[in-house]
Steps between C-alpha positions, in 0.01 A plus 500: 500500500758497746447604862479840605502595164206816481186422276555832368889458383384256236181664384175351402509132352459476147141413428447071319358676143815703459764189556549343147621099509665602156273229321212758407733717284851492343737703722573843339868540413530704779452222704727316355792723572420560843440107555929502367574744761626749252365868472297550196694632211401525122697222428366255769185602380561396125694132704207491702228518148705246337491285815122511513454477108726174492386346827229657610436437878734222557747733446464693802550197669831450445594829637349432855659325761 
């Protein structure tokens, strides 16, 4: 957190149980549009399926820096 910065501006810290690695579950296709940087549209949605049907898990991958 940076210096000076309030406790309060940032909220309470996400609790451990909630934070997902992304190797308990396949990402939702949700997820995968928002790891693109797009805004979720129908047709990301149906890209994003397809992604996840052809490469499962890997393929979020190559959509991260």
């Amino acid at each position: 957190m940076p210096e000076g910065a309030d406790d309060d501006e940032w909220g309470e810290p996400t609790p451990d149980v909630v934070l997902h690695t992304g190797t308990e579950r396949l990402p939702d296709p949700e997820d995968v549009v928002l790891a693109s940087g797009h805004d979720i549209t129908p047709k990301r949605l149906e890209q994003a399926r397809h992604l996840l049907d052809e490469e499962g898990a890997a393929g979020v991958e190559k959509l991260l820096p």
